[in-house]
C-alpha positions in Angstrom: 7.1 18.0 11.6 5.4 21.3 11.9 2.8 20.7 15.0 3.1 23.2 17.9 3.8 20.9 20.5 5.5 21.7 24.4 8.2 18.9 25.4 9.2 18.6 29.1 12.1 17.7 30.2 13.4 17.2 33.7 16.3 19.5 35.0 17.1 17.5 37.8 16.1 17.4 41.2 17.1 17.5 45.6 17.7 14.8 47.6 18.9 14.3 51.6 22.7 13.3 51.2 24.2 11.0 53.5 25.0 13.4 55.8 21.7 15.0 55.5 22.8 17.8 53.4 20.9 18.8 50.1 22.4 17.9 46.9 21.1 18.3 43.7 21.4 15.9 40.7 21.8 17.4 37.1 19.9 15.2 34.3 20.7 16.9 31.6 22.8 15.4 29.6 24.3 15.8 25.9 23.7 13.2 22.8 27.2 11.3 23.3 25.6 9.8 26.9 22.3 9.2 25.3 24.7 6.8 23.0 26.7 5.8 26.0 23.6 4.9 27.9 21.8 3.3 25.2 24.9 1.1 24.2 25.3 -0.1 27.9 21.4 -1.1 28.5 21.2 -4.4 29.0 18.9 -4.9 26.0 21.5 -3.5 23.2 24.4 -5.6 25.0 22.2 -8.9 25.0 21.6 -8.3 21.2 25.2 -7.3 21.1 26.8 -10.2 22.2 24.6 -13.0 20.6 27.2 -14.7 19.0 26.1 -18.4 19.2 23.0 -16.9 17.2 24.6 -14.9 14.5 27.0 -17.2 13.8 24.1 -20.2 13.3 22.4 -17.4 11.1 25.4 -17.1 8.8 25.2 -20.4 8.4 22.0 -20.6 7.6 22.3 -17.8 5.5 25.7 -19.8 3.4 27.8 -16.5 4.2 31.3 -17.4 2.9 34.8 -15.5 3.6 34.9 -15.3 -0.6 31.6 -13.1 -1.1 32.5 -9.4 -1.5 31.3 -7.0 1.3 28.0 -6.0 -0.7 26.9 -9.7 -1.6 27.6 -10.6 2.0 25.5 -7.8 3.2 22.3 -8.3 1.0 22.5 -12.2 1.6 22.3 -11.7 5.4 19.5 -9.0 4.7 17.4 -11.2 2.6 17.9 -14.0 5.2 17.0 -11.8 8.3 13.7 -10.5 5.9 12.6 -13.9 4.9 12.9 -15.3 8.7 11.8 -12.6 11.0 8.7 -11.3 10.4 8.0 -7.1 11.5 5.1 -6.8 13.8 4.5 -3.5 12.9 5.8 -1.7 16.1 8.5 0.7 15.7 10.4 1.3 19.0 14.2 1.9 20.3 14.4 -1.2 21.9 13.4 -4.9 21.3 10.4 -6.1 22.8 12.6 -9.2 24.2 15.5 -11.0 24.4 17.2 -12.6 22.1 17.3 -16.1 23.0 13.6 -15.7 22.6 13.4 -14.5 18.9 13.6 -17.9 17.8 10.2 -19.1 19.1 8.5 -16.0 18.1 10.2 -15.3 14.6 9.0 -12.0 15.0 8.9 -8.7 16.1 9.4 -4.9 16.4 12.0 -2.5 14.6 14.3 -3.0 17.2 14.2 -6.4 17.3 14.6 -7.4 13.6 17.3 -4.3 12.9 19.5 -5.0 16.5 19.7 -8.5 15.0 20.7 -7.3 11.8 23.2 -5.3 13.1 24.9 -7.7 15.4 24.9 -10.7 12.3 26.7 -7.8 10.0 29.3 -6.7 12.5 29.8 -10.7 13.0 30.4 -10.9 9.9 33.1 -8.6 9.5 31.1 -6.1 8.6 31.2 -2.4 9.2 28.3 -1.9 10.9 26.0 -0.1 14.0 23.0 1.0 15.3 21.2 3.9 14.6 18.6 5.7 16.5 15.5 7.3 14.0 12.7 9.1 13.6 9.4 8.6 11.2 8.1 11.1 9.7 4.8 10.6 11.5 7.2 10.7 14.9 8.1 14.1 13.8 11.7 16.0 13.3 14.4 16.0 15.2 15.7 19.0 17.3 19.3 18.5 17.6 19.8 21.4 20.3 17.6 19.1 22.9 19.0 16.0 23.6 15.9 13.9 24.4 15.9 10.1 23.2 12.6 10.4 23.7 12.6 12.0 20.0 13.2 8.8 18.9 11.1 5.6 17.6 12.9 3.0 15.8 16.4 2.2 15.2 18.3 0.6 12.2 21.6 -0.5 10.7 24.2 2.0 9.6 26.3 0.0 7.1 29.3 1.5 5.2 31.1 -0.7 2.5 34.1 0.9 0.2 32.6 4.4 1.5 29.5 4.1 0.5 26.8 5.0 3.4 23.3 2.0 3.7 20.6 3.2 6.0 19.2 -0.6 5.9 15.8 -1.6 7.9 14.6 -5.2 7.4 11.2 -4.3 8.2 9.5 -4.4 5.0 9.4 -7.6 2.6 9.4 -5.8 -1.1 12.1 -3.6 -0.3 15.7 -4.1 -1.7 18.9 -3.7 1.1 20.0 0.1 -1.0 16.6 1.3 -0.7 15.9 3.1 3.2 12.0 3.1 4.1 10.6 6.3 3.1 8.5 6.8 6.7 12.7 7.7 7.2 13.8 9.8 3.9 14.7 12.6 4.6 15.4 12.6 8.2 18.0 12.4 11.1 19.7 9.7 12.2 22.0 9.1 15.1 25.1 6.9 14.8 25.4 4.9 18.1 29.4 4.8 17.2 31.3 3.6 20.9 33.9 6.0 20.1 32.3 8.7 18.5 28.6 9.4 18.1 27.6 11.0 14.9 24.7 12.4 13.0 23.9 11.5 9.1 21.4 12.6 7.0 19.0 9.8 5.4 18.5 10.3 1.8 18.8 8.4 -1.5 20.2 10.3 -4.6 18.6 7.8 -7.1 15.8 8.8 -8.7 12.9 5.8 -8.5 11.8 5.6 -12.8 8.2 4.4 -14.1 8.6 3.8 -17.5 5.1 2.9 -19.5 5.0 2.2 -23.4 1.3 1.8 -24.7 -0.1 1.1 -28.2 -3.3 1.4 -29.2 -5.7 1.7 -32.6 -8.0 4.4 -32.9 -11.0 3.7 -35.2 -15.1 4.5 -35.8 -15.9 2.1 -32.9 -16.1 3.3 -29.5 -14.0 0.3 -28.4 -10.5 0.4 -28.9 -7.6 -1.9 -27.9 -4.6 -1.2 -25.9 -1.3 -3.0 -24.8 0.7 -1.7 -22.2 4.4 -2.4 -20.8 5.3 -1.2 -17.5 8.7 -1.1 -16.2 8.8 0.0 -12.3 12.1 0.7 -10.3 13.1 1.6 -6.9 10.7 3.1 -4.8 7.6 2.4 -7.6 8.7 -1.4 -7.6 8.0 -1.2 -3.9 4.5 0.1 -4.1 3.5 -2.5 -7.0 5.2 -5.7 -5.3 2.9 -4.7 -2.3 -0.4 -3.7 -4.0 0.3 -7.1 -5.8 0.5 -8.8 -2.2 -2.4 -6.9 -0.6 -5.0 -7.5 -3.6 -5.7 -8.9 -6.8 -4.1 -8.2 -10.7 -6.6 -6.3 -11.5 -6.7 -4.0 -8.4 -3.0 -3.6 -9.6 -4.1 -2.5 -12.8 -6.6 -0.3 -11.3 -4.3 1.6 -9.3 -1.6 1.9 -11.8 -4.3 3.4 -14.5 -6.0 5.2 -12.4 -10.1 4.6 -11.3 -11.6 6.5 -14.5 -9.9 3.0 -16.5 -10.9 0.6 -14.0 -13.9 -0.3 -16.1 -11.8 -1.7 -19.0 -11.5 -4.9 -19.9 -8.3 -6.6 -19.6 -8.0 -9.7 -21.5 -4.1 -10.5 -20.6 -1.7 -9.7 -17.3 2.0 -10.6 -17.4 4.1 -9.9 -14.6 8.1 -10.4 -14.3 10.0 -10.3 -11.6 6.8 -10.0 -9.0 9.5 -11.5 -6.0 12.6 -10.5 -6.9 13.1 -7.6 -5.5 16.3 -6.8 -6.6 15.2 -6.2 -10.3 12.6 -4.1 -12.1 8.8 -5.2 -11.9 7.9 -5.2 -15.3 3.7 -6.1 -15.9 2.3 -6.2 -19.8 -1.5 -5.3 -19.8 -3.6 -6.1 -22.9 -7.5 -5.4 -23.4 -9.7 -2.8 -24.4 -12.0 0.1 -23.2 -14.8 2.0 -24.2 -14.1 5.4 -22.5 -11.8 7.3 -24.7 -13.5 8.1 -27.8 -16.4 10.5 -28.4 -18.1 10.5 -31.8 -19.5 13.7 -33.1 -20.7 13.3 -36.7 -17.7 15.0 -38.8 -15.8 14.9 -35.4 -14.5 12.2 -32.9 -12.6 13.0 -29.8 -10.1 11.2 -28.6 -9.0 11.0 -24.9 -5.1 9.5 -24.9 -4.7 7.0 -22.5 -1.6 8.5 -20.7 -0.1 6.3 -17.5 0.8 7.5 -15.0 -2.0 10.4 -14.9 -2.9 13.1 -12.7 -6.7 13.3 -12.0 -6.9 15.8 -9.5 -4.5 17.8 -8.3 -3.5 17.3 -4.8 -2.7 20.8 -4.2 -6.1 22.7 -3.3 -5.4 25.2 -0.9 -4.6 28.8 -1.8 -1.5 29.2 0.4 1.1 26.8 2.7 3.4 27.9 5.0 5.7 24.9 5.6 7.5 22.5 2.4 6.1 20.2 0.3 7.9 17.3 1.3 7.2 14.5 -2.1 8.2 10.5 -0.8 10.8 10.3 -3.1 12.8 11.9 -6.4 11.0 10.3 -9.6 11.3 10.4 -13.4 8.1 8.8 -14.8 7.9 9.1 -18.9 5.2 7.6 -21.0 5.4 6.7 -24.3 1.8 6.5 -26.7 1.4 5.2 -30.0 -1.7 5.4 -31.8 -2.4 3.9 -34.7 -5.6 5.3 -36.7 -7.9 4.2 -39.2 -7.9 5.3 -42.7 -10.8 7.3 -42.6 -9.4 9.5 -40.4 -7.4 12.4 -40.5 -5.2 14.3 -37.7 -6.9 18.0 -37.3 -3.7 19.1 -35.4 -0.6 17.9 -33.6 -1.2 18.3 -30.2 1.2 21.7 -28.9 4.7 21.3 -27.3 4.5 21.7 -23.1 7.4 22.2 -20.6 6.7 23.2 -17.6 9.0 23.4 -14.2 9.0 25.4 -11.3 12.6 27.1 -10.3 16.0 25.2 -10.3 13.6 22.1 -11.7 12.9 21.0 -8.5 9.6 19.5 -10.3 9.1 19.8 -14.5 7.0 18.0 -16.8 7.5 17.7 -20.8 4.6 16.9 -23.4 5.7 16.4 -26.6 4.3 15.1 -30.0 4.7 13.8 -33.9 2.9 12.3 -36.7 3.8 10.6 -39.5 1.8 8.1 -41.3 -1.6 7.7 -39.7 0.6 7.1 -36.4 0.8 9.8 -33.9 3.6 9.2 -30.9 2.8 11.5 -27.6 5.8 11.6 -25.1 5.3 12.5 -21.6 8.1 12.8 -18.9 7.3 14.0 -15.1 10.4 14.4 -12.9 10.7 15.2 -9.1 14.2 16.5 -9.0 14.0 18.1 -5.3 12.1 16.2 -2.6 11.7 19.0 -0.2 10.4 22.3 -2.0 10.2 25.7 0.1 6.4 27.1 0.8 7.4 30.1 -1.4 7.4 28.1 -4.5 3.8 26.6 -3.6 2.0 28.6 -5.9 4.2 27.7 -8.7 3.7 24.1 -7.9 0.0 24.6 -7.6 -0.3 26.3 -11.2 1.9 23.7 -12.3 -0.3 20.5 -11.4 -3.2 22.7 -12.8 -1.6 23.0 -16.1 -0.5 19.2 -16.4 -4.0 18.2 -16.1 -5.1 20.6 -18.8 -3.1 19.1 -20.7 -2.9 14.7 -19.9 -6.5 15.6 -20.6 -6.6 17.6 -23.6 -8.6 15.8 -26.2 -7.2 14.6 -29.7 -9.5 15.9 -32.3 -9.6 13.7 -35.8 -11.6 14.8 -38.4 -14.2 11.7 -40.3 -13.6 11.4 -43.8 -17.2 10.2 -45.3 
């Protein structure tokens, strides 16, 4: 969003009229042609008017006059996801026609979301195209009217006033949720009668939820059992981890690489293809990595998940936002159980940090009471977008949560 880059853009240019006279032809134009011309290209219009195909596809699909709006909409998205396959390619327009899609059952953004559209609006749905960006493609800049500023297009959807920015490009990913390469950004309604801009954003905050248990004792091994619960946006990244590699690169990545060397004797996962529910995994095992023995002393390192083991904000200053993927509350909840022998030298301190208006804060809190100590963590991302004059808070900030995820739990060894 913030490289220097130069765009050119023809004016217009002379030519010989017919009675040999110069003329000159304007080609600027303004964003409710770009939607006129876009609309009217043969492409849009072929996908447009596919009505044999939609209407076998809501067959296929068993979309009934009965279903609500909503169920009617996700049923035709799941369809469209499970038959079409993405290729990868964004693009404003499909990379053929549609009496083709059949024999390839794939292809780019504009193929798989054109298609999408055009089986909603068959469906009685209120529904159009609209033109977007990617992050990676870079912002928007209203004032120029280029289409060239665009590299994908999806469906607009609007059901009892509620706005769906929905791309069926990506398998895990539930109807309500956009694609986060598009959070954040522009989009432009191709509406016939009247174009319009929107702003693409979810208000939902995406939750990780993680309740562990473990006994602490004289032996340097020590058990654990773990639930997850993943929703939203962190469902997303799990379900397609879980398709990309193994459970135990899943349980790598969600514990971080300093506990990749435990051993996990048990891996339950709910939920792992429907999408339209919380993941929830159950880890048992043990590891050898968080206790240090010192004679009178042993130190404990709590196994805290998620955890920060670097913090990802290393230079000194930044002159543009920080711009996080999506707004988050992730909470742990520990319980350790410890042996007899030892005693509790102190109650870990109370934390709660934020940076102004809470854009991003972070709470550690503890308690003991009968050789069980309970450590409660919660991170939230309130504001995705947060200005370059609050970096330095932010920066401290991370510093200080790592201080203290990996501040040690001193018991004393009663002989």
């Amino acid at each position: 969003d913030y490289a220097d880059k130069i765009k050119f853009q023809l004016v217009g240019y002379k030519k010989i009229g017919d009675l040999g006279t110069m003329q000159t032809v304007n080609l600027l134009i303004n964003w409710e042609k770009i939607a006129s011309d876009v609309l009217e290209s043969s492409a849009y219009v072929d996908y447009h008017n596919s009505n044999h195909l939609t209407k076998d596809i809501l067959e296929a699909a068993a979309i009934s006059d009965s279903m609500n709006q909503l169920k009617k909409a996700e049923a035709i998205y799941n369809h469209i996801l499970s038959t079409v396959k993405w290729n990868g390619d964004y693009s404003t327009y499909p990379d053929y026609p549609v009496n083709k899609l059949l024999g390839f059952h794939k292809g780019n953004s504009a193929v798989i979301n054109l298609l999408l559209c055009a089986v909603m609006r068959q469906s009685g749905l209120d529904a159009m195209p609209m033109l977007a960006s990617t992050r990676k493609h870079g912002v928007i800049f209203k004032d120029c009217a280029l289409l060239s500023q665009f590299n994908s297009v999806i469906t607009y959807l609007k059901i009892d006033g509620k706005e769906y920015f929905v791309d069926a490009t990506e398998k895990n990913r539930p109807m309500q949720l956009p694609p986060t390469q598009l959070l954040n950004t522009s989009g432009f309604i191709l509406d016939k009668k009247a174009p319009f801009w929107v702003e693409i954003n979810t208000q939902k905050k995406s939750k990780s939820n993680s309740a562990i248990n473990l006994v602490v004792g004289n032996e340097d091994t020590t058990r654990f059992s773990i639930d997850f619960r993943f929703d939203d946006y962190f469902a997303l990244k799990y379900r397609n981890l879980l398709d990309d590699g193994t459970n135990n690169e899943l349980v790598r990545r969600i514990m971080g690489k300093p506990n990749s060397a435990a051993n996990i004797d048990k891996i339950e996962i709910l939920n792992r293809d429907s999408c339209s529910f919380p993941l929830k995994i159950h880890i048992e095992g043990t590891t050898t990595n968080l206790i240090n023995n010192a004679g009178e002393l042993l130190y404990f390192k709590p196994l805290i998940v998620p955890r920060m083991f670097e913090n990802p904000f290393s230079t000194t200053e930044r002159l543009y936002p920080v711009n996080f993927d999506f707004a988050e509350i992730s909470s742990c909840t520990l319980l350790i159980k410890f042996a007899d022998n030892l005693s509790l030298d102190n109650i870990p301190l109370l934390a709660n940090l934020t940076i102004p208006d809470d854009m991003v804060s972070f709470i550690y809190s503890a308690s003991c009471m009968e050789k069980k100590l309970s450590i409660t963590t919660r991170f939230s991302i309130g504001n995705t977008i947060v200005p370059a004059k609050y970096y330095s808070n932010l920066k401290t900030m991370y510093g200080r949560i790592m201080e203290k995820l990996n501040e040690p739990i001193v018991f004393s060894i009663k002989q």
